[in-house]
C-alpha positions in Angstrom: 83.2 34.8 68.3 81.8 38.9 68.3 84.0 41.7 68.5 82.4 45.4 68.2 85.4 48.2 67.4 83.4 51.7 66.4 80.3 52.8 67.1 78.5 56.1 65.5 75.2 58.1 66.0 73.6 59.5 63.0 71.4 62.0 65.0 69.2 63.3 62.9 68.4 60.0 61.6 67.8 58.7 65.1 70.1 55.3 64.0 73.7 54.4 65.5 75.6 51.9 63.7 78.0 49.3 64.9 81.5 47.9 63.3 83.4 45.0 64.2 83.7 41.6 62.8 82.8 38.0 63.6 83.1 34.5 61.9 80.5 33.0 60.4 77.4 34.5 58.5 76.1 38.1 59.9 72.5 36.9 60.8 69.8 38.0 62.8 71.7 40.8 64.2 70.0 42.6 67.1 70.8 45.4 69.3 69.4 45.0 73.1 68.7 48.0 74.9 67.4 48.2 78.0 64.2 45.7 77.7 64.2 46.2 73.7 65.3 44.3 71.2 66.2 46.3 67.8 67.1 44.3 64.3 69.3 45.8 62.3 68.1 47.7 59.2 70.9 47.3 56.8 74.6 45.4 57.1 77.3 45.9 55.0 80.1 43.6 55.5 84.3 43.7 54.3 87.4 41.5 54.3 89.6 41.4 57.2 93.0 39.8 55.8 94.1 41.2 59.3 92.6 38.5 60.5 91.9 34.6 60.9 90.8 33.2 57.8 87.3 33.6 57.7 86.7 36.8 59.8 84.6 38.7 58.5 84.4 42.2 59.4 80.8 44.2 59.0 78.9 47.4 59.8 75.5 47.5 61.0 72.8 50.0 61.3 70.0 50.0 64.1 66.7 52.4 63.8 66.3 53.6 67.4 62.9 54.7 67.5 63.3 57.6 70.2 65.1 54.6 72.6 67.8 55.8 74.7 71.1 54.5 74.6 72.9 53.7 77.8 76.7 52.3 76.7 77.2 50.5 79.4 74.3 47.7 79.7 73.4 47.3 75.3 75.0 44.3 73.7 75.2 43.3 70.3 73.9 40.0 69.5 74.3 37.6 66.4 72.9 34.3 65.8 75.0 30.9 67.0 76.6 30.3 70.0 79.4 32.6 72.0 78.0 35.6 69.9 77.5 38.6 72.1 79.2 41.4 72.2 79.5 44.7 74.3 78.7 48.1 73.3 81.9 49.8 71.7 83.3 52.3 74.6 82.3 56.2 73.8 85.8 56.7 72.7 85.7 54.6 69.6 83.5 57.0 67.7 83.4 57.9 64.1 86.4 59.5 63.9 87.6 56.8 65.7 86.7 54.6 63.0 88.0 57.0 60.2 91.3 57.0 61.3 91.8 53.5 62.7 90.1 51.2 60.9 91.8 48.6 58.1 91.4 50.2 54.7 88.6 47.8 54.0 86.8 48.9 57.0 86.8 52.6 56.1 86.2 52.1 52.6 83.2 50.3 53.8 81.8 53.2 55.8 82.5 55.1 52.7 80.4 52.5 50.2 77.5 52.8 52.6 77.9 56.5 52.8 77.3 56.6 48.9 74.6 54.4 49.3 72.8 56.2 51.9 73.0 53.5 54.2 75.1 55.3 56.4 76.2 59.1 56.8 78.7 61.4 57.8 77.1 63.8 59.4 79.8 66.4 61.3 81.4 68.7 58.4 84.9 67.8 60.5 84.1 64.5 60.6 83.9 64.5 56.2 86.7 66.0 56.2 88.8 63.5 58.0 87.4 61.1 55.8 88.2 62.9 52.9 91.6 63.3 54.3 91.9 59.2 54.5 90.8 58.9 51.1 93.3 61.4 49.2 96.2 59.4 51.6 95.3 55.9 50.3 93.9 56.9 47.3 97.8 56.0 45.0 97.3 52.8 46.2 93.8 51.6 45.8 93.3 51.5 41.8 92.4 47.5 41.9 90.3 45.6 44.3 88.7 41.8 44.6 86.9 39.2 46.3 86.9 35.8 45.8 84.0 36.6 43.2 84.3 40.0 42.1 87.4 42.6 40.9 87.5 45.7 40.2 90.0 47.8 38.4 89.9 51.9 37.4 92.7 52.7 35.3 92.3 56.6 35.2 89.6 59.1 36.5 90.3 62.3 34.7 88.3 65.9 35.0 88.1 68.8 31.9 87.1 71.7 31.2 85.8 74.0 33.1 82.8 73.9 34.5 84.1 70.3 35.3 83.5 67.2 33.7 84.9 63.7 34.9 85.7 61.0 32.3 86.4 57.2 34.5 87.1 54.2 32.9 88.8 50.9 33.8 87.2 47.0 34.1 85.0 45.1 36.3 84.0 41.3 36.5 82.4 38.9 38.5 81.3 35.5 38.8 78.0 36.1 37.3 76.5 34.0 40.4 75.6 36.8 42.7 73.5 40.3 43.3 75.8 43.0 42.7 75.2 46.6 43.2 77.4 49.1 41.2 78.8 52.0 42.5 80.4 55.4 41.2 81.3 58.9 42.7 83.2 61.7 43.2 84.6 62.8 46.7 86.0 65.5 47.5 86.5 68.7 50.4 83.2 69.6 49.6 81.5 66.5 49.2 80.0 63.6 47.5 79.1 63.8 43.6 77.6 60.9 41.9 79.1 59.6 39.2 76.8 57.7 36.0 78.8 54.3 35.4 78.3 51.9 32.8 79.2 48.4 33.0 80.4 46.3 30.2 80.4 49.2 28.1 83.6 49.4 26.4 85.9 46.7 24.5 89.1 46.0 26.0 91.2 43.9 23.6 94.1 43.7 26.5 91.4 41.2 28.3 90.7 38.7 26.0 91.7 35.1 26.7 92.5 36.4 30.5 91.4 34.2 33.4 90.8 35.2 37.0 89.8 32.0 39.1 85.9 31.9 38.0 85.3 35.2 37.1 83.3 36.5 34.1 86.2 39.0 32.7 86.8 39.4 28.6 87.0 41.8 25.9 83.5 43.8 26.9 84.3 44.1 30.4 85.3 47.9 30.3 83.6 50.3 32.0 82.9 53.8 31.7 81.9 56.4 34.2 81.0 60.0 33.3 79.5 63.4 35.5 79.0 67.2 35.2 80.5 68.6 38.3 79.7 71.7 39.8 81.7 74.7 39.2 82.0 75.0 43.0 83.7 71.8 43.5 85.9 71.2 46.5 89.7 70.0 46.4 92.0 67.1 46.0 88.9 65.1 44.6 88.8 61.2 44.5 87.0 58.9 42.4 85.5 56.0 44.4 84.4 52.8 42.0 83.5 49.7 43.3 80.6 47.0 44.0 78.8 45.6 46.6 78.3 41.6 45.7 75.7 40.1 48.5 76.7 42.4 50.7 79.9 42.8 51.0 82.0 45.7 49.4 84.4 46.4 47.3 86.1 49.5 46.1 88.8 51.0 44.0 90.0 54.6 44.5 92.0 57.3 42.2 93.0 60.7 42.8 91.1 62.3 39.8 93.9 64.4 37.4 93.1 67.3 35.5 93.8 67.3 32.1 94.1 69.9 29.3 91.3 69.5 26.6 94.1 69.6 23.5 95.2 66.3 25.7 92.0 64.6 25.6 91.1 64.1 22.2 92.4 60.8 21.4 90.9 59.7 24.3 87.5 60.6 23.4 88.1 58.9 20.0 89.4 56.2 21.4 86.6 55.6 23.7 83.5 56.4 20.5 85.7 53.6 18.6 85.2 50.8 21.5 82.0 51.6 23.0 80.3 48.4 23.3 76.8 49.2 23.0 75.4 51.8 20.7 72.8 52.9 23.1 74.7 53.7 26.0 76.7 56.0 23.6 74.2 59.0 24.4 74.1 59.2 27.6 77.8 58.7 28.4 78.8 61.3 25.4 75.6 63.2 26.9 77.1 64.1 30.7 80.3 64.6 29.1 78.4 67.9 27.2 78.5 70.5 29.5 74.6 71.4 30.5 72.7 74.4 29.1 73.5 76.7 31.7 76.9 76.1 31.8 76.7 78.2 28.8 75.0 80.8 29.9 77.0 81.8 33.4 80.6 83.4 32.5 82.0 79.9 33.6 84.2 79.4 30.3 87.6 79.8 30.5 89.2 82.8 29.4 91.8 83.7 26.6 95.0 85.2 27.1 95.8 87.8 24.6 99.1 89.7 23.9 96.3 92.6 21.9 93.0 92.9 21.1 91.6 90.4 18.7 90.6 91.3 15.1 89.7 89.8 11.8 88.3 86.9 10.5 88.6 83.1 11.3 86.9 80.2 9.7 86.9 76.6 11.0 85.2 74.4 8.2 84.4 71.1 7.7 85.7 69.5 4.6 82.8 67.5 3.1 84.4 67.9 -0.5 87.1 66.1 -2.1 90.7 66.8 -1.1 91.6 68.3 -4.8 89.2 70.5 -3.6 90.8 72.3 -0.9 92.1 74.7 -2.8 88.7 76.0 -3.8 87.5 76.5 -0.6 90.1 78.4 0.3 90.2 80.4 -1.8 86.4 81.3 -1.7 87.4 82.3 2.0 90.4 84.4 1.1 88.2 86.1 -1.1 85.3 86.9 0.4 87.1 89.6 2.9 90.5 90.9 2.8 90.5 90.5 6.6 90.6 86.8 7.0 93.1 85.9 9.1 93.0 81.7 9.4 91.5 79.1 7.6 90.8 75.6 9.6 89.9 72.6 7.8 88.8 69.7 9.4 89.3 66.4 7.3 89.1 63.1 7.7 93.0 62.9 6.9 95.9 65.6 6.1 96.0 63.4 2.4 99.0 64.9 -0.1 96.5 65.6 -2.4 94.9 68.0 0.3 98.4 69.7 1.0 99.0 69.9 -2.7 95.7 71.7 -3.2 96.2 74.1 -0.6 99.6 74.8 -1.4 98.8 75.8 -4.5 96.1 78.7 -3.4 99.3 80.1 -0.6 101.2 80.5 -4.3 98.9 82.1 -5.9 97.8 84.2 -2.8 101.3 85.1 -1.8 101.9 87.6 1.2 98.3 88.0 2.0 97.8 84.6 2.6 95.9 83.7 5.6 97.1 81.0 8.0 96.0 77.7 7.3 95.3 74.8 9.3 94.6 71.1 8.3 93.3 69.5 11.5 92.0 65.7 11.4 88.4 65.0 13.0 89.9 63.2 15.6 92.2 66.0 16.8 90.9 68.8 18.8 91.6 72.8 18.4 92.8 73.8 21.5 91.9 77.0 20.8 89.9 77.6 17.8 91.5 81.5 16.4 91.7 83.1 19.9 93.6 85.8 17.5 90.6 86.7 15.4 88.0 89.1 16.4 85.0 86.9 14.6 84.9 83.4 14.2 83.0 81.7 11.7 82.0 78.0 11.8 80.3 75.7 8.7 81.3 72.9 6.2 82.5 73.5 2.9 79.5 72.1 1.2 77.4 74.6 3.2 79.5 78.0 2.5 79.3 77.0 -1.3 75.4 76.2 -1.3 74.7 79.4 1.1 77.5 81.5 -0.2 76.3 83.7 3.2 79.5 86.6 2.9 77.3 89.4 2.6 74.8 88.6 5.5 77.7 87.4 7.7 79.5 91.2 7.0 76.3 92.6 7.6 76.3 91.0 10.9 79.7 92.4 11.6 78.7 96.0 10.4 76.1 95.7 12.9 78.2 94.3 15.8 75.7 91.7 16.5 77.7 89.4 19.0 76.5 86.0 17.2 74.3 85.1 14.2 73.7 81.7 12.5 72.1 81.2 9.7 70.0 77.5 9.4 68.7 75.4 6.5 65.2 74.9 7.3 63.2 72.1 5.2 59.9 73.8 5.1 60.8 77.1 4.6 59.8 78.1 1.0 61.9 81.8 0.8 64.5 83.6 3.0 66.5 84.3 3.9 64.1 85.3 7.3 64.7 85.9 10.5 63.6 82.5 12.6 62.2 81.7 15.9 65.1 81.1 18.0 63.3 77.6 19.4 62.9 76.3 15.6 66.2 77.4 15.0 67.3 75.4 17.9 65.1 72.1 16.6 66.6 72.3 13.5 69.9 72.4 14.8 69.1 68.9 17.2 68.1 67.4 13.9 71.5 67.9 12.2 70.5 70.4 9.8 73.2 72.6 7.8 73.8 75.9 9.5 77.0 78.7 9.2 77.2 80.5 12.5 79.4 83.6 13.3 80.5 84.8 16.9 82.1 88.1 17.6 84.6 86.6 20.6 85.2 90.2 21.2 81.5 90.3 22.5 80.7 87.1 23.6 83.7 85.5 25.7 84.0 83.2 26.9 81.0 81.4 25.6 82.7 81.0 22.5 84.4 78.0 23.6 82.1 75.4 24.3 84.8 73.0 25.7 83.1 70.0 25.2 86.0 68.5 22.6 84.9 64.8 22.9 82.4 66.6 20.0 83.6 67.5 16.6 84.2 71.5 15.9 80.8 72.0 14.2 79.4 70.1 16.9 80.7 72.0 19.8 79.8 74.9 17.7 76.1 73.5 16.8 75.6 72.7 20.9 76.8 76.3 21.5 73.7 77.8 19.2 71.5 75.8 21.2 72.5 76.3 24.2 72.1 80.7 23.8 69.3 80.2 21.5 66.6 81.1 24.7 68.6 83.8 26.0 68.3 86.5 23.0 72.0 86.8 22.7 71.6 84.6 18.4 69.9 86.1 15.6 69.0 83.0 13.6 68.3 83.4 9.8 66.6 80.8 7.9 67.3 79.5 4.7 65.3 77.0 2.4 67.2 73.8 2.8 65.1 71.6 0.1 67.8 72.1 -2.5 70.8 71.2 -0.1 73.1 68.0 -1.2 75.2 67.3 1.3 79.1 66.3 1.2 80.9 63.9 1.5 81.4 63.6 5.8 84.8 63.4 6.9 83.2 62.1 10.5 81.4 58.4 10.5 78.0 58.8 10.6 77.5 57.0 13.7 79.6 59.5 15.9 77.4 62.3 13.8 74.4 60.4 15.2 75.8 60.3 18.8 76.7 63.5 18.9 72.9 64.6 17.7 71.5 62.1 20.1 73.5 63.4 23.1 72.3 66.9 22.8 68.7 66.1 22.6 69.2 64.2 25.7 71.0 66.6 27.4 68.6 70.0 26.1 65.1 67.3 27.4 66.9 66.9 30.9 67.4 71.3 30.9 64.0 71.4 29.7 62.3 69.2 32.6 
């Protein structure tokens, strides 16, 4: 038993491809024509619950080699008896088989486009595929076979230029090849997505049985991409598998999301990564890449006047009784400061007490203050303020870098950061922009200032699955080639650092991640 539904040419790859479905095992598939007898190149096959138990249904590819096809005398022919088949009439074309097929048929033309099995190759064509996709896209989100299922729970894009965050869980039963597969479709095309099996804990799994599948707490994945800034609409997420063969896919309609929304998220996800090692490269095409940066892609700020005054977002590395101190060294250093932003570990009562006690003694002129945990994001980091400073506490006490920083702002120079270098005996000195950058990979203490008057809307890295002197630490690298940083260096022998208020293994990712991501620029 053969039955052939769709045929389709893929001209400039001198191949046509035939779908239909059979019982029994797609083998030795050739496609006669005239005297010639062409075996097919690749197969792909899908379920057909439409069908007989058993029917299988399957797409095949034939190379051509310059042969002519005449419709009316080539037949399809499988091995085991009854199993010919005629050439599919010229009417049941591509877009034939885009809009008629079962939704395992299409999404198996789909899988093999991603692969590169099969392609799309009309621009009206794609876009009736695309068209399919956004339609059934609500209610595709989990998929199986008898030995494989697939689940994505949420495929979410930030930021701007994009980035796409996918997770959900996957299993199989461990006794077959399986091919994973990720991307991003939308009017404009296909993006490939970087997925990562088994990478992420999922408590909600553990002790759960599906027939013989391998699925438990580590069976989360994760999928991550930099999109380009010129992506198309209503884009879909595509995950799925091919196991021997056959494919399997799950599909969601990726939602934008705020960054201020995404923060837990992020946290979330550091906290159950699986495997330490895959946490670089995921955090890694989360960050957006160097030119990003550099192209007026950010977006911009909304202001009811012009900005002006001072802003600093610090890290506090001291103790909580402390606060109070650092604030104060702020308020003091400029009558112009206009917001304070502390990033702790947690908003303690000793921390508010400590505070509070500096907004007494400082009264009317008190500048805003804001105690954010490292965990949650600032949406906007002082869109208000006309310069915006970024350090930790222990860093502004050992650097104590006022004068230099007002300098700066005397001078108008759009951004300056000032770096602790190891080997430097005496400075402060002006630096080489590409140690400066180094220094910076390494995790090396640094104070930088921007004037967001001059340098929106780079000033917002929007990369928040990073902490704020991360984002800010990334930014520095990312202008230091382009002339628009003076970098001053400072002897950093001497320097004791703080207490952290960040684990030291998401300060390692983070490090790790931009070296990976600065390499990939660089080659």
């Amino acid at each position: 038993m053969l039955y052939t539904d769709f045929y389709f040419r893929m001209k400039r790859q001198d191949a046509v491809c035939i779908a239909g479905w059979t019982q029994g095992p797609i083998e030795n598939a050739v496609l006669h024509v005239g005297d010639q007898r062409l075996p097919a190149t690749s197969a792909l096959t899908h379920m057909r619950a439409d069908l007989p138990t058993g029917a299988i249904g399957f797409i095949l590819r034939f190379e051509l080699g310059g042969e002519i096809l005449d419709v009316e005398t080539t037949k399809l022919h499988l091995s085991g008896p009854d199993r010919i088949a005629a050439f599919p009439p010229s009417s049941a074309n591509i877009d034939a088989l885009i809009g008629a097929a079962t939704d395992d048929g299409f999404l198996c033309l789909m899988m093999g486009v991603v692969d590169g099995v099969f392609a799309i190759e009309e621009p009206a064509s794609f876009a009736k595929a695309h068209k399919r996709l956004v339609s059934i896209a609500a209610n595709r989100p989990f998929a199986e076979l008898p030995g494989a299922a697939v689940a994505q729970d949420q495929a979410l894009s930030f930021a701007n230029p994009p980035r796409l965050l996918v997770n959900g869980w996957m299993g199989d039963d461990e006794n077959s090849e399986i091919k994973h597969q990720a991307s991003i479709i939308d009017s404009a095309g296909i993006a490939p997505v970087a997925l990562f099996p088994n990478a992420l804990m999922r408590p909600d799994l553990a002790g759960v049985q599906i027939r013989s599948l391998n699925v438990g707490v580590s069976s989360g994945f994760v999928g991550t991409a930099r999109l380009e800034p010129s992506t198309g609409t209503d884009p879909v997420c595509l995950v799925g598998l091919i196991q021997d063969g056959t494919t399997l896919a799950t599909l969601r309609s990726v939602q934008p999301k705020g960054l201020a929304d995404l923060g837990g998220q992020f946290e979330l996800m550091r906290r159950n990564l699986v495997a330490a090692d895959k946490a670089d490269t995921i955090f890694g095409n989360l960050l957006p890449s160097l030119p990003d940066h550099l192209n007026g892609v950010g977006e911009p700020v909304d202001r009811s006047q012009p900005p002006q005054g001072l802003a600093y977002v610090l890290e506090l590395d001291l103790d909580h009784w402390q606060g109070r101190d650092v604030v104060r060294l702020v308020r003091c250093s400029d009558s112009d400061v206009v917001r304070v932003s502390l990033i702790t570990d947690q908003a303690s009562e000793g921390l508010i007490r400590s505070t509070l006690f500096d907004r007494i003694e400082a009264g009317a002129s008190a500048p805003r203050l804001d105690l954010v945990t490292a965990n949650q994001p600032l949406a906007r980091w002082a869109p208000e303020a006309r310069h915006l400073i970024c350090s930790t506490a222990v860093t502004l006490f050992h650097t104590m870098p006022f004068a230099m920083l007002a300098k700066a702002r005397a001078e108008e120079v759009g951004a300056l950061c000032i770096v602790l270098i190891d080997d430097l005996e005496s400075g402060p000195a002006e630096i080489a922009p590409e140690v400066a950058a180094e220094a910076l990979m390494q995790g090396k203490p640094f104070v930088a200032q921007l004037d967001q008057s001059m340098m929106e809307p780079l000033v917002h890295p929007e990369c928040l699955h990073m902490t704020q002197t991360g984002q800010m630490r990334w930014l520095m690298v990312s202008l230091a080639k382009t002339g628009a940083v003076t970098f001053i260096g400072l002897p950093g022998l001497s320097f004791l650092p703080g207490r952290d208020p960040v684990p030291a293994q998401s300060r390692q990712i983070e490090l790790r991640a931009m070296r990976l991501v600065a390499e990939e620029t660089a080659n």
